[in-house]
N, C-alpha and C positions, 0 to 999 in steps of 0.2 A: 616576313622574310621566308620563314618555310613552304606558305604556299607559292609564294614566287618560286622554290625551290623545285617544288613537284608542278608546277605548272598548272594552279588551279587547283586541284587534291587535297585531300587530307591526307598526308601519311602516314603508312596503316603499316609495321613490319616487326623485323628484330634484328637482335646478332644471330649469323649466318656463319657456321661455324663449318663449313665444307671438309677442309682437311681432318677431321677427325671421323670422316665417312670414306666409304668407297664410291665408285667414279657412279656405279652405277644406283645406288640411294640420291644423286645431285638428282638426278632425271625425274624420280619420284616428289622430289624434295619441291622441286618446280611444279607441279602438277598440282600439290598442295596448296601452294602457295595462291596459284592462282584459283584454288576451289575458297581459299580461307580469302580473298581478296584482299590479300598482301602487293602490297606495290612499290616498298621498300623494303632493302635488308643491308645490313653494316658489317661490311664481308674485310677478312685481313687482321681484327686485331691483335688475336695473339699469333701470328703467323710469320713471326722473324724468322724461328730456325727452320718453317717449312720453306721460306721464299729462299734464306741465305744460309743452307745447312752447312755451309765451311766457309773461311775467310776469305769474302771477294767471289764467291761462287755462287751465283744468283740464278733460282729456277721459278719459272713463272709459267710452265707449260701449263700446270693444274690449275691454277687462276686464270690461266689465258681461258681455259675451255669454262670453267665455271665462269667469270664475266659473260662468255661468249652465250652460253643455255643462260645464264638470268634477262641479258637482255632480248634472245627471242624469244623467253615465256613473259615478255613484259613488264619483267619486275628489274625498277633502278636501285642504283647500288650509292650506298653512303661509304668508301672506299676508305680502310683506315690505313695508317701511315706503318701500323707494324712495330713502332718504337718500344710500344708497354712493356713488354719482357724481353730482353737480351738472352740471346740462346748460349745454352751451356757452356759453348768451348768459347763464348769471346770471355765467360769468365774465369776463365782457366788457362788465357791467354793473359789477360789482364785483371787480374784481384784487384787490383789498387780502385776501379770504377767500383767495386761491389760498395754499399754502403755500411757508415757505425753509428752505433747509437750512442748516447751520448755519455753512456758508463765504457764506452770503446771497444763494444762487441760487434763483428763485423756478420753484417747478413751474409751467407751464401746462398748462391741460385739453388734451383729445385722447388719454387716458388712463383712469383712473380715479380716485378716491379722492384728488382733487385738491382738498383742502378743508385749512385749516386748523382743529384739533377747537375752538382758543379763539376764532374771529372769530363774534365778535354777528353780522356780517352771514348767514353760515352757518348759524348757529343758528336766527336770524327766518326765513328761508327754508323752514330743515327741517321746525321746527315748524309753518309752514302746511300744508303737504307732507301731515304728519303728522295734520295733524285736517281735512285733505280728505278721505283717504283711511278712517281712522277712524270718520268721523260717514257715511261712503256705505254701507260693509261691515260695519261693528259687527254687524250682525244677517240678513247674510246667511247663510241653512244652511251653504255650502260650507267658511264658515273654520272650522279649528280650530285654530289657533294661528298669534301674531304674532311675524311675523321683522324684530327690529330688525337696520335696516342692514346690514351683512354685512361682517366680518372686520374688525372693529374693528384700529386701528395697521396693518395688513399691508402698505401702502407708507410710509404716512406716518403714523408712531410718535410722531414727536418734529417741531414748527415751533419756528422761531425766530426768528417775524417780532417786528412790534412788537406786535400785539395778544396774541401767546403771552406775550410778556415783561411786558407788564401783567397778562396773568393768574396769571403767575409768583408774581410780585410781590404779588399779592392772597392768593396759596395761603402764602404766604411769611410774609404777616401776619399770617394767620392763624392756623399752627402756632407762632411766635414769638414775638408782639405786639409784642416791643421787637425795636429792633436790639442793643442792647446783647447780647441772647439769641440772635443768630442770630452776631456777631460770634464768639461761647463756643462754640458750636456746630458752626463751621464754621472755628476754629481761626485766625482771618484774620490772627492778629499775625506769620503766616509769613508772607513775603515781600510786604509792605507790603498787604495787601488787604485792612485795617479797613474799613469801610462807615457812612456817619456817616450815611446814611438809606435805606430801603428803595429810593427812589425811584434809588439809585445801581446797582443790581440789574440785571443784565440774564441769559441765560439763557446758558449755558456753547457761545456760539459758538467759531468759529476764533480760534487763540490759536496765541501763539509757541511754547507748551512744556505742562506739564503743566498741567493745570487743579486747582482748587479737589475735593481728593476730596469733601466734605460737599455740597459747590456739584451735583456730580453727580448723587451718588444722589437728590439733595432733587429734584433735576429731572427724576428716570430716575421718581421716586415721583409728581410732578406730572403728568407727559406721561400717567402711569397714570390717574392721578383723573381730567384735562381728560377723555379719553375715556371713561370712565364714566360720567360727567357729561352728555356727549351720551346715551349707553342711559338714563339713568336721566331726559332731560328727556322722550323719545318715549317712554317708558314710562309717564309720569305721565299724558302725553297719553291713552294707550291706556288706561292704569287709570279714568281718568274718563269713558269712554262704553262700558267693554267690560269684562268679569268672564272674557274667555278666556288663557290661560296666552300668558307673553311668553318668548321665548328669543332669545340671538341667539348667532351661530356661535363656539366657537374654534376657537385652531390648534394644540393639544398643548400642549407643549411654550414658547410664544412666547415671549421677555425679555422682551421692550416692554411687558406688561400681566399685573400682580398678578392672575390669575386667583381666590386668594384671596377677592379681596377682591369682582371679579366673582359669584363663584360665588354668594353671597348674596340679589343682586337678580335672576338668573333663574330663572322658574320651572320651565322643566328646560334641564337642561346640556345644550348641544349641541358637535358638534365635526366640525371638517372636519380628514383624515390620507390625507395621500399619499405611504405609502414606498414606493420605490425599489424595483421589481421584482430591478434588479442587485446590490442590495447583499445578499449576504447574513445583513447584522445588520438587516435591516427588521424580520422577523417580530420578533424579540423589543425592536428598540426599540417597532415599532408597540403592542408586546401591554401595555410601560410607559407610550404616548399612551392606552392604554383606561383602564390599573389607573389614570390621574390623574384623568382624566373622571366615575368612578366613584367617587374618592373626594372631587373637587370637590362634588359634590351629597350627601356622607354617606354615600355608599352605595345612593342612589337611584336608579332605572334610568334612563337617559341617550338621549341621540339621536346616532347618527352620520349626521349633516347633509349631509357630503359624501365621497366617493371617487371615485376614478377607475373605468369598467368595465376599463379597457385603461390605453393612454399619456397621460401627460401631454404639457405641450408646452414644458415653460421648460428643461427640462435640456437639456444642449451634448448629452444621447442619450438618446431616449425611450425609455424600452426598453419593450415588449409586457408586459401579463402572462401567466405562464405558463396554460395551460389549466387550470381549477380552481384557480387562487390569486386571484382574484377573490372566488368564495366561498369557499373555504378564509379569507379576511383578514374577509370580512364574519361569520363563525361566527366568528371570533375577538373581534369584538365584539361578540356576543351574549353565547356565554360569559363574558366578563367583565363583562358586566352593561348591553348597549344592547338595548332595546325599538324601536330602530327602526333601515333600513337603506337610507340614505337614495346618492343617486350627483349629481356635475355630470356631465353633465347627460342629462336627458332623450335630446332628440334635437339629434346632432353638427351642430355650427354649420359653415355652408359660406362664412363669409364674419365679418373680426373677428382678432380677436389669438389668438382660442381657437379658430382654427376646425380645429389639430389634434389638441385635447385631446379625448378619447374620449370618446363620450355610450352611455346605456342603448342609443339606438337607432340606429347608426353609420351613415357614409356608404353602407356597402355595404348596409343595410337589413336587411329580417328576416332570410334565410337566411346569416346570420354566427354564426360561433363564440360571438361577445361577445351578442348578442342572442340566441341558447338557453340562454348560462349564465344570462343575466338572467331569462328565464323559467323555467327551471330553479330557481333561488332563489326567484325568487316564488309559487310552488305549492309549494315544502317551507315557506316560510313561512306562509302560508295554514294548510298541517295543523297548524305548529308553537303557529300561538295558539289553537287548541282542546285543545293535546296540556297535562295536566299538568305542576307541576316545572320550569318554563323559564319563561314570561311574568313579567314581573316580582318575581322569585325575586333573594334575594342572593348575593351571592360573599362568601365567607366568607375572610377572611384571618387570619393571627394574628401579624403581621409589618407596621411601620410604616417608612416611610423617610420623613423630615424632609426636607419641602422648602420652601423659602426663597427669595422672590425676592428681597429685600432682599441677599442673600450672593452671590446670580447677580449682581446691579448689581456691588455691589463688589469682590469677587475677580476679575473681567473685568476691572477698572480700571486702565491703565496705572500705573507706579512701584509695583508690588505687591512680593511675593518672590519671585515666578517668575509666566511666564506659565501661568493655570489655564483650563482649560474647566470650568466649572462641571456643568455635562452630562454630559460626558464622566466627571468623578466620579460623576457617581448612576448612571449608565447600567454601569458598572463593579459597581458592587453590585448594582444591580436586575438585569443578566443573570446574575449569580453566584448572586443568592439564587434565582431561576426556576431554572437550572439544579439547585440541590440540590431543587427539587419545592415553596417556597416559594409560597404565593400573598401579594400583597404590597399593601396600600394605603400611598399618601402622606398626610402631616399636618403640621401646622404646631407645632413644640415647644412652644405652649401648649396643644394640643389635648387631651384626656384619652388618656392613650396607656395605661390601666392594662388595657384591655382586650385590649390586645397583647404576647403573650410574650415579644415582643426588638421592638426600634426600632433603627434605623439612624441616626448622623447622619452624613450627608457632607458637609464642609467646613462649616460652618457660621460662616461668616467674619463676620458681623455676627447680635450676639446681645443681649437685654438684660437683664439679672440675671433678670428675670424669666421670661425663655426657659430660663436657664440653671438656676433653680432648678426648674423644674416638669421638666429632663430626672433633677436629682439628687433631686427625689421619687419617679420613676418608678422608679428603679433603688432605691432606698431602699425601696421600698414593696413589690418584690418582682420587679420587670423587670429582662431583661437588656439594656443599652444597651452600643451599638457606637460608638464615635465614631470619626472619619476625623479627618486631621490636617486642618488650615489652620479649626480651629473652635474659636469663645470666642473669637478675636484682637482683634476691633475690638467698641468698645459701639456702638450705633443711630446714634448722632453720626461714626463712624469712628474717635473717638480709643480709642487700645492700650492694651486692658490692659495696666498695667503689674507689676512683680514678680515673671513667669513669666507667659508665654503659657499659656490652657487659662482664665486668669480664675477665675473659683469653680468651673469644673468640677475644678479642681486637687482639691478633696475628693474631687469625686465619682468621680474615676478614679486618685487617690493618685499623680500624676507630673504634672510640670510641665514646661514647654519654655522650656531658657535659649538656644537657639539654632537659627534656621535653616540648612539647609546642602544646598538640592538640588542635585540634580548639573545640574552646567553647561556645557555646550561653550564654550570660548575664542573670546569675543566680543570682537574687534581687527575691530572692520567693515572697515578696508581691507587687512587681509591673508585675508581669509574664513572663517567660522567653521566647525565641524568638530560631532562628535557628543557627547552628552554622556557621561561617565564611566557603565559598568555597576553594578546597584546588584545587591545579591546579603544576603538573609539566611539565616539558620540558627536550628533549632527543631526538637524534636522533633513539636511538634505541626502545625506545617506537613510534616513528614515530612523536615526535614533541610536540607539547604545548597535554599534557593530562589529564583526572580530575583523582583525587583520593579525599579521604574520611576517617573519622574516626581518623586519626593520623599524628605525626609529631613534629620533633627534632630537637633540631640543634647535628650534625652528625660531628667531628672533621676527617680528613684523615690525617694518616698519610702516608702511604705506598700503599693503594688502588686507583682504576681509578676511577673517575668521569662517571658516564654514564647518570646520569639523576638529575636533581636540579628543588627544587619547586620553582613557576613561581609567585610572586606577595607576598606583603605582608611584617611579619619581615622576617619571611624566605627567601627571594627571593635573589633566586644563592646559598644557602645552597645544600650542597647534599642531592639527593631524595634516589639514587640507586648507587651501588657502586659494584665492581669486582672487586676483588685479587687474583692473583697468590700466592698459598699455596704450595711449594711444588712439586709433582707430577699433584695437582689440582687445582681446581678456589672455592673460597668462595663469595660469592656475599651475598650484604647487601640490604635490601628495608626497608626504613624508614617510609613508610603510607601503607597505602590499596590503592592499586590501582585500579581505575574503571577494568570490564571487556576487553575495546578493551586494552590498553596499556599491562594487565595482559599478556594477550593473545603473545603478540609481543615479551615483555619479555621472559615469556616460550620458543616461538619457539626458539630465541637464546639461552636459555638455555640448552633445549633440543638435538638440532640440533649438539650443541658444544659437549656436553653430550656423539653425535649418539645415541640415543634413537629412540629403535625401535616403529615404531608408526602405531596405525591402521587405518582403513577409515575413514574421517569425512565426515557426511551426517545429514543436520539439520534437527532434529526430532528423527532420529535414533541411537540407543546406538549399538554400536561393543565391541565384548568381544569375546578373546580369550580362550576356555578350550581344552587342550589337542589337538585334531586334529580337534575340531571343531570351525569357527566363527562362534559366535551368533550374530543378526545381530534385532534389537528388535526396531520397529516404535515407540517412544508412541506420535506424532503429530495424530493429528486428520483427515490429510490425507494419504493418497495411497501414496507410493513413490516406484522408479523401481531402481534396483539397480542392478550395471553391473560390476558382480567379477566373477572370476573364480571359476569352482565347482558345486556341486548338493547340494539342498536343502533336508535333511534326513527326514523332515515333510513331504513334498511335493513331494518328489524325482523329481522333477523341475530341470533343470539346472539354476545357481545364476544367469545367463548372461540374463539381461530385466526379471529377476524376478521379479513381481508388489506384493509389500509389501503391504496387507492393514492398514489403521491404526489400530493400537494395537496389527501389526503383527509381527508374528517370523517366522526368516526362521534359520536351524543351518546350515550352510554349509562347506562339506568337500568336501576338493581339492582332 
C-alpha cells in the first residue's frame, strides 16, 4: 500500500514542523531535504491554532506557500488533519470538551491532546477543522496521503466526564438493548449492583474497592470504539472530497486501542516505535512492534511514521543511539515488511516540551554524526526502490501467535489469580520463537490460521466458543497449536468456564485444569513481603530437571502424553507440559513460563515436528526474510563474519566471510 502510495519509492522523511520556523529556514529546510533524499514529510499536525488562531477564522497563507516550496523541491506531503490538539481559546470557550480522569480531575490545555474523544462539542470543532482543510488541499499536487490526528488515546485513552458517560450509556444500549441483558452479563446480583435502567450507568470511576469486571472491559472496549469513531468521522469527511489513501499513526504494541479492529478502516498501517537504545531487549521487542504492524494490514507493506534519529526526551535517561543502530532499526523495518522510513522530526525544536527529542536535522546542524547517518540512509534507499526483491515484497512466515486485546483488558484486571503482564507473555514466546530462526506473524483465533504450521496461543483469558472452536479446527485439520496457560478461562462476558478450566479446549488438548497454584511470596503487607517460591520441572524433552517461573496448576490428563512434570514441592510429578494427538494434528499444553533454555528445546521439537522452515541463527544477529532478499542485521556490539550464499546489495560483497560490523546490515540475495 505505501509504495502504491509514493508511486514505486521507498518513503524516506519526517514530521515537518514549518510553523515553528521563519518563512525563510522553509527555503533551507527544502534544500536539505533534497540533499538528505527526503521525499516525504508529515506537515500540519499540531497546527490547529496556527491554521484556526480564533473561532471560525481560518489562515492557510503559510501552508499555502509551504505545500507550494515542498512540492517544487520534490518532496510529497503526508498532510495531517490538525485535530491532535485543540487550541487554547476553544478551551476557554468550551471546558466542558477538556477531559477527567477517573478520580474526576479535569485536564486543562497547555499540553496536548486535551480533548475528550465523546464531547459533541469536540467533534463540531474537528469536523469544521476537517473540511477547511480538505475542500483547500484535496487537489493540490503536493499531497499524497492523509494523516488523521495523531496517536490516537496516547495521553487520554479513557474520560470519564459526563458526556463520556452518556456515550457510555448509548454504546451500552446498543450492544444490549435491555437491561435485563446487561444485568446477565455483567453478573450484577454480586454485591448489590442490579441496574433497573441504563440511565443508572455510569463509567467505572474511583470507587472504594474492586470494580464491576464486565463493567470494565465493556468500557476498556468503548474508550476503544469512541476513538475510532473520531478516525472514522474525519475520514468520512476526507473520503467525500478526496479518493487519496488515509492513515493515521500507531503505537505497537498500545492497550487502550483494539488495533484489530483499527487495522480495517486504514488504508495503510502506519506506526510510530521508539525502543530504548539501553535496553538490550529492544531490538527483538522492536522487531515484534514490526511482525504486528505487518500483520495488522494482512501482510501488506506498512509505514513507519515515526522514530527517533538519536534521543528521546521522556525517559528519567535519554540514552544516544549507538552509531549505526539508527539504521541498523530502520532496516529492520523494511525487512519486515515497511515501504517507508519515516523519523520525528525533521529539524530539532529549540523551543517546546520536545525541544530535546532528536530531529533528522539536529541542533548542531549538518556536520553531525546523526545528520550523515540520515543521508547515509537516504541514498541506500534511493538505490534500494529501483533494486529488485525488496519494494513491496512479502515476509513470509509460517508461525502464528494469537493476539487478543480483549484478554490484554482482562488478565491486567485486579482480583485475577495472580498478577499477569499480558505482554510480557507474548514477548516470552515471540523472542523464543525469533531465536530458534522462526519468522512469526500475529492473528486473531478466528483468523484462518490453516496456512500456518504451528500457532501460538498466549494466555488467552477471554475466549468465545467460537474462538475456541476455530483453534480445535486448526489443530484438528492438520496444525500444530501451542497453548499457554491462563486461556479458555473466562467466556466474552468474563463469567468462568466452569467444570475445568481450558473450557472446550479440554478436547482439544486432552487435559483440564482443576486448580490454580502459582507461586506466591507471603503477602502479610505489614510484616513485608518476601520472594516467591522457585519453580523447577523435569522432562526429557526439555533436556531434564529445568527452571521455569511465574505460574502453575495442577493439570488433570485425561487422553494427552506427559512430556514434562514440575520437579519439587505440592506440585511434584503433576504435569508441567503436555501433547495431544487432535486429529490430523498435535495440540500441546504448557502449564508455567518456562525459562529461556528449556523454552528453547521445546520449540525445536515443536518446530521441527511442525517442518518449519527456519532461518540462520547467529548470536547478535537478526535474519529476516523479504521477498528475495535475507536481511541479516548485527545489533551485538561486535564485528561478526558470516558465511551464506549470495551478494550483499549494500556492499555488492559477496555474503561468503562477509565481516558484519556491529550495528551492521548486509541484504543479501542468492
Amino acid at each position: 500500500m505505501t509504495g502504491a502510495v509514493l508511486k514505486g519509492g521507498f518513503a524516506y522523511g519526517g514530521d515537518y514542523n514549518p510553523e515553528q520556523w521563519a518563512p525563510e529556514v522553509w527555503r533551507e529546510d527544502i534544500e536539505l531535504m533534497n540533499r538528505a533524499g527526503v521525499n516525504l514529510v508529515s506537515v500540519g499536525i499540531f497546527s490547529w491554532a496556527r491554521i484556526e488562531p480564533r473561532d471560525g477564522e481560518f489562515d492557510f497563507a503559510w501552508l499555502d506557500e509551504v505545500l507550494d516550496l515542498l512540492h517544487a523541491g520534490g518532496v510529497r506531503v503526508d498532510l495531517a488533519t490538525a485535530t491532535a490538539s485543540p487550541p487554547p481559546w476553544l478551551a476557554v470557550a468550551h471546558p466542558e470538551l477538556l477531559p477527567v480522569t477517573a478520580d474526576g480531575v479535569t485536564l486543562s490545555s497547555g499540553s496536548r491532546q486535551a480533548y475528550c474523544p465523546s464531547s459533541p462539542v469536540y467533534r463540531r470543532y474537528a469536523a469544521r477543522l476537517v473540511e477547511a482543510i480538505v475542500d483547500r488541499y484535496a487537489d493540490h499536487p503536493a499531497v499524497e496521503l492523509w494523516h488523521v490526528n495523531n496517536e490516537y488515546g496516547c495521553h487520554v485513552s479513557r474520560c470519564y466526564c459526563d458526556a463520556s458517560a452518556a456515550a457510555f450509556r448509548g454504546w451500552l444500549e446498543a450492544k444490549y438493548t435491555t437491561i435485563e441483558a446487561l444485568n446477565e452479563a455483567w453478573g450484577t446480583a454480586f454485591w448489590s449492583q442490579h441496574y433497573a435502567s441504563f440511565d443508572e450507568i455510569l463509567p467505572p470511576r474511583a470507587a472504594p474497592t474492586f470494580m464491576n469486571p464486565t463493567q470494565l472491559l465493556d468500557f476498556d472496549r468503548f474508550g476503544s470504539d469512541e476513538l475510532l469513531d473520531c478516525f472514522r468521522m474525519e475520514k468520512s469527511i476526507i473520503r467525500s472530497r478526496s479518493g487519496l489513501p488515509v492513515t493515521t499513526n500507531f503505537m505497537g504494541f498500545f492497550k487502550p486501542v483494539d488495533y484489530w479492529a483499527w487495522a480495517r478502516e486504514v488504508d495503510v498501517v502506519s506506526d510510530d516505535s521508539y525502543p530504548d537504545p539501553a535496553d538490550p531487549r529492544s531490538p527483538m521487542y522492536a522487531a515484534m512492534q514490526r511482525d504486528l504492524m505487518r500483520s495488522l494490514g494482512g501482510g501488506e507493506p506498512w509505514l513507519l511514521m515515526e522514530q527517533s534519529p538519536g534521543a528521546v526526551n521522556w525517559r528519567e535517561r535519554n540514552a544516544a543511539k549507538l552509531p549505526g543502530q539508527m539504521r541498523a532499526w530502520s532496516y529492520q523495518s523494511i525487512a519486515r515488511g515497511a515501504d517507508g522510513i519515516l523519523f520525528f522530526q525533521w529539524r530539532q525544536a529549540v523551543a517546546g516540551a520536545e525541544k530535546f527529542h532528536s530531529g533528522m536535522l539536529p541542533h548542531g546542524g549538518t556536520d553531525t554524526r546523526v545528520f550523515r547517518e540520515v543521508e547515509q540512509l537516504g541514498r541506500e534507499l534511493a538505490t534500494l526502490s529501483v533494486a529488485p526483491g525488496l519494494l513491496g515484497a512479502a515476509v513470509p512466515a509460517q508461525v502464528a501467535i494469537v493476539f487478543d486485546w480483549d484478554s490484554w483488558w482482562a488478565v491486567e484486571q485486579e482480583a485475577s489469580p495472580a498478577r499477569t503482564s499480558y505482554l510480557e507473555e507474548v514477548f516470552s514466546w515471540y523472542a523464543a520463537l525469533a531465536a530458534s530462526g522462526a519468522t512469526v506473524d500475529f492473528a486473531r483465533a478466528t483468523d484462518d490460521l490453516a496456512g500456518y504450521r504451528a500457532a501460538v496461543v498466549p494466555a488467552l483469558f477471554v475466549a468465545s466458543d467460537g474462538q475456541l472452536a476455530a483453534l480445535d479446527r486448526y489443530a484438528a485439520g492438520g496444525g500444530t497449536l501451542v497453548v499457554g496457560f491462563l486461556t479458555g478461562i473466562l467466556d466474552p462476558d468474563l463469567h468462568v468456564r466452569t467444570g475445568g478450566y481450558l473450557g472446550p479446549l479440554r478436547d482439544t488438548l486432552g487435559v483440564w485444569i482443576e486448580e490454580f497454584a502459582p507461586p506466591a511470596a507471603p503477602d502479610l503487607a505489614a510484616l513485608g513481603g518476601g520472594e516467591p517460591p522457585a519453580l523447577r520441572v523435569r522432562g526429557e524433552l526439555i533436556g531434564g530437571a529445568a527452571e521455569a517461573s511465574r505460574w502453575a496448576e495442577y493439570v488433570r490428563v485425561e487422553t494427552a502424553d506427559v512430556e514434562a512434570v514440575f520437579d519439587g514441592g505440592a506440585l511434584d510429578g503433576h504435569p508441567a507440559l503436555t501433547r495431544h494427538r487432535r486429529g490430523e494434528g498435535a495440540a500441546w499444553y504448557v502449564a508455567t513460563r518456562l525459562d529461556p533454555a528449556p523454552l528453547a528445546r521445546l520449540l525445536d521439537a515443536v518446530l521441527t515436528s511442525a517442518a518449519v522452515d527456519r532461518l540462520p541463527t547467529v548470536a547478535g544477529v537478526e535474519f529476516v526474510r523479504r521477498g528475495d532478499v535475507l536481511a541479516a542485521i548485527n545489533h551485538s556490539l561486535e564485528p561478526v563474519t558470516l558465511e551464506l550464499a549470495g551478494t550483499d546489495l549494500l556492499s555488492g560483497a559477496p555474503a561468503t566471510g562477509l565481516r558484519l560490523a556491529a550495528q551492521g546490515v548486509a541484504l543479501i540475495v542468492e
